[in-house]
KELOVEX-226148 format. One record per residue (C-alpha): y, x, z; residue in three letters; residue number from 1. Coordinates in Angstrom, 3 decimals. Each point is the difference from the previous one (the first is absolute). Layout:
// residues N
y, x, z, code, pos
Y, X, Z, ALA, NUM
...
//
This chain:
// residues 104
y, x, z, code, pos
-55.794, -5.572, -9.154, UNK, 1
3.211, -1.699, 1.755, UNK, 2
-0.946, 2.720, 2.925, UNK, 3
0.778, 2.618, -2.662, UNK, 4
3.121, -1.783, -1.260, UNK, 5
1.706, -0.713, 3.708, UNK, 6
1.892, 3.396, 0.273, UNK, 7
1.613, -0.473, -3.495, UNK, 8
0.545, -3.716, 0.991, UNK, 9
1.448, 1.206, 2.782, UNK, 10
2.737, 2.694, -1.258, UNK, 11
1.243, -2.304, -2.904, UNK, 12
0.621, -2.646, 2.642, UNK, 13
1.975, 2.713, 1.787, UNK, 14
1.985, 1.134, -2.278, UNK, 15
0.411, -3.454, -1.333, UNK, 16
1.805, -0.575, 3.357, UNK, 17
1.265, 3.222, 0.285, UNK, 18
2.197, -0.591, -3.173, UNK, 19
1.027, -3.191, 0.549, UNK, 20
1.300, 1.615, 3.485, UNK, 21
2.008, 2.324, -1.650, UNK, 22
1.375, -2.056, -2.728, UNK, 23
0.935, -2.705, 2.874, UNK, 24
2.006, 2.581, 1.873, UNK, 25
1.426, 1.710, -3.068, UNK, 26
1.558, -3.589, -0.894, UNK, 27
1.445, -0.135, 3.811, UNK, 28
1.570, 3.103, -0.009, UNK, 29
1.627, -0.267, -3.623, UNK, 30
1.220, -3.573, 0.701, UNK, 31
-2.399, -1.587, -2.322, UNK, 32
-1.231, -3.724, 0.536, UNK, 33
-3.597, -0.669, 1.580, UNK, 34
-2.545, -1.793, -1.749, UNK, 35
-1.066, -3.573, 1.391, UNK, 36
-3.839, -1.072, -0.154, UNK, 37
0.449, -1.748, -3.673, UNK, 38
1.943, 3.086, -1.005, UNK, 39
3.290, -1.284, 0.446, UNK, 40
2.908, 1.809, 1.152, UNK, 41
1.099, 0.326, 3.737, UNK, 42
3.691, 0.434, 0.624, UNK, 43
1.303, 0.020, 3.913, UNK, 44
2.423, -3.210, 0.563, UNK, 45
3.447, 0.607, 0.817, UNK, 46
1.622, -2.657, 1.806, UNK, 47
3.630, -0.799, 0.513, UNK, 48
0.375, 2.049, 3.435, UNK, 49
-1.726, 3.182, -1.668, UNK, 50
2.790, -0.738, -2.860, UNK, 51
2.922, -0.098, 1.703, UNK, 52
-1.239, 3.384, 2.669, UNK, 53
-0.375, 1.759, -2.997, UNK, 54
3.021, -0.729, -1.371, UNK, 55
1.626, 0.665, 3.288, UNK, 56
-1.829, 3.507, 0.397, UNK, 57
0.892, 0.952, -4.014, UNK, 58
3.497, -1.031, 1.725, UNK, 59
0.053, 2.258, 3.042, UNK, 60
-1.417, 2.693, -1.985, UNK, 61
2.668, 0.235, -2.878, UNK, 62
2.614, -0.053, 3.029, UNK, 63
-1.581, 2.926, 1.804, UNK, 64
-0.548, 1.857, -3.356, UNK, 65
3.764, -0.542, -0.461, UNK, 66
1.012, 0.951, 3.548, UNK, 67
-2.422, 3.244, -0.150, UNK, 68
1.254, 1.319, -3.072, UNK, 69
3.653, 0.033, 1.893, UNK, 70
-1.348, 1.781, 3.171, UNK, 71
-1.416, 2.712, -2.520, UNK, 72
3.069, 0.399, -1.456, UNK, 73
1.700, 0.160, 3.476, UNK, 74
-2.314, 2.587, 0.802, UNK, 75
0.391, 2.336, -2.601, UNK, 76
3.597, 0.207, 0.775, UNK, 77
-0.699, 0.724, 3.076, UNK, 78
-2.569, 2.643, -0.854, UNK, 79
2.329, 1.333, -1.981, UNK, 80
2.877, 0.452, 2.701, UNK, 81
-2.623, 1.391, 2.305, UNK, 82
-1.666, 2.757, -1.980, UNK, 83
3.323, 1.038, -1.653, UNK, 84
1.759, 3.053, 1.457, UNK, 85
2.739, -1.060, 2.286, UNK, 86
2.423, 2.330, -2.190, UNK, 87
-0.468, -2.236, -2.832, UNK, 88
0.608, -2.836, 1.174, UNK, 89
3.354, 0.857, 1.241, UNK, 90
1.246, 1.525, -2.678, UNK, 91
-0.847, -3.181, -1.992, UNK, 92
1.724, -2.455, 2.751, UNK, 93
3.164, 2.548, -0.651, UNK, 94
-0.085, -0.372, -3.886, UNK, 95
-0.267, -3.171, 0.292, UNK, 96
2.972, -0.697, 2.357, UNK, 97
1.667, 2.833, -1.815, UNK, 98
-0.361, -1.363, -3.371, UNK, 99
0.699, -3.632, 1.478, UNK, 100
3.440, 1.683, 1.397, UNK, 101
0.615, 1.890, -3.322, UNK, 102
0.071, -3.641, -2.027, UNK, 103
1.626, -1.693, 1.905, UNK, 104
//
Protein backbone atom coordinates (compact mmCIF):
# COMPACT_ATOMS: atom_id res chain seq x y z
CA UNK A 1 0.00 0.00 0.00
CA UNK A 2 2.66 2.89 0.92
CA UNK A 3 4.79 1.00 -2.03
CA UNK A 4 1.93 2.07 -4.31
CA UNK A 5 1.68 5.58 -2.85
CA UNK A 6 5.72 6.46 -2.96
CA UNK A 7 5.78 7.84 -6.60
CA UNK A 8 2.83 10.25 -5.86
CA UNK A 9 4.56 10.97 -2.45
CA UNK A 10 7.32 11.60 -4.26
CA UNK A 11 6.20 14.23 -7.12
CA UNK A 12 4.07 16.36 -4.62
CA UNK A 13 7.21 16.65 -2.52
CA UNK A 14 8.86 17.84 -5.73
CA UNK A 15 6.88 20.16 -6.80
CA UNK A 16 6.30 21.25 -3.28
CA UNK A 17 10.00 22.29 -3.49
CA UNK A 18 9.97 23.08 -6.87
CA UNK A 19 7.47 26.00 -6.15
CA UNK A 20 8.78 27.23 -3.26
CA UNK A 21 12.12 27.51 -5.55
CA UNK A 22 10.53 29.56 -7.88
CA UNK A 23 8.56 31.75 -5.67
CA UNK A 24 12.00 32.30 -3.59
CA UNK A 25 13.76 33.52 -6.69
CA UNK A 26 10.80 35.41 -8.12
CA UNK A 27 10.90 37.52 -4.71
CA UNK A 28 14.89 38.06 -5.36
CA UNK A 29 14.65 39.23 -8.63
CA UNK A 30 11.55 41.67 -8.07
CA UNK A 31 13.11 43.09 -4.87
CA UNK A 32 10.66 41.48 -2.61
CA UNK A 33 11.59 40.59 1.13
CA UNK A 34 12.48 36.82 2.09
CA UNK A 35 10.59 34.97 4.48
CA UNK A 36 12.34 34.02 7.93
CA UNK A 37 11.59 30.46 9.57
CA UNK A 38 8.46 31.94 11.76
CA UNK A 39 7.34 33.70 8.60
CA UNK A 40 8.68 36.92 9.30
CA UNK A 41 10.07 39.27 6.92
CA UNK A 42 13.84 39.43 5.89
CA UNK A 43 15.13 42.81 4.82
CA UNK A 44 19.16 43.17 4.02
CA UNK A 45 20.77 45.75 6.72
CA UNK A 46 22.16 48.82 5.49
CA UNK A 47 24.71 50.28 7.58
CA UNK A 48 26.10 53.76 7.74
CA UNK A 49 29.12 53.10 5.17
CA UNK A 50 26.59 51.46 2.56
CA UNK A 51 24.55 54.90 3.29
CA UNK A 52 26.81 57.34 2.70
CA UNK A 53 28.52 55.15 -0.82
CA UNK A 54 25.24 55.28 -2.04
CA UNK A 55 24.68 58.59 -1.57
CA UNK A 56 28.06 59.34 -2.95
CA UNK A 57 27.44 57.08 -6.17
CA UNK A 58 23.60 58.76 -6.64
CA UNK A 59 26.17 61.86 -6.41
CA UNK A 60 28.70 60.96 -9.07
CA UNK A 61 26.02 59.74 -11.20
CA UNK A 62 23.76 62.95 -11.40
CA UNK A 63 27.23 64.79 -12.19
CA UNK A 64 28.12 62.52 -15.08
CA UNK A 65 24.44 62.55 -16.32
CA UNK A 66 24.88 66.35 -16.28
CA UNK A 67 28.33 66.41 -17.89
CA UNK A 68 27.11 63.74 -20.67
CA UNK A 69 24.18 65.50 -21.70
CA UNK A 70 26.75 68.60 -22.55
CA UNK A 71 29.21 66.37 -24.56
CA UNK A 72 26.01 65.27 -26.63
CA UNK A 73 25.17 68.53 -27.26
CA UNK A 74 28.84 69.36 -28.19
CA UNK A 75 28.67 66.64 -30.49
CA UNK A 76 25.84 67.35 -32.45
CA UNK A 77 27.29 70.63 -33.30
CA UNK A 78 29.98 69.17 -34.36
CA UNK A 79 28.15 66.58 -36.43
CA UNK A 80 26.49 69.14 -37.79
CA UNK A 81 29.61 71.25 -39.06
CA UNK A 82 31.03 68.03 -40.37
CA UNK A 83 28.29 66.56 -42.53
CA UNK A 84 27.21 70.03 -43.79
CA UNK A 85 28.43 71.06 -47.26
CA UNK A 86 31.39 73.30 -46.97
CA UNK A 87 29.37 75.88 -49.28
CA UNK A 88 26.95 76.33 -46.61
CA UNK A 89 28.71 76.97 -44.10
CA UNK A 90 30.44 79.83 -45.62
CA UNK A 91 27.85 81.48 -46.90
CA UNK A 92 26.33 81.47 -43.37
CA UNK A 93 29.77 82.79 -41.63
CA UNK A 94 29.34 85.71 -44.50
CA UNK A 95 25.65 86.56 -43.55
CA UNK A 96 26.44 86.59 -40.45
CA UNK A 97 29.45 89.00 -40.56
CA UNK A 98 27.55 90.71 -43.31
CA UNK A 99 24.47 91.29 -41.43
CA UNK A 100 26.68 92.03 -38.20
CA UNK A 101 28.44 94.85 -40.57
CA UNK A 102 25.04 95.99 -42.01
CA UNK A 103 23.75 96.94 -38.16
CA UNK A 104 26.22 98.26 -37.03
Amino acid sequence: MLIDALPWILAITVVGVGGWLIQTWLRIKHGYPLDGPWGQPIRPETDRESAERIKLLTTENAQLRAEMGSIKDRLENIERIVTDRPGRLSKEIDALAIDKGGNA
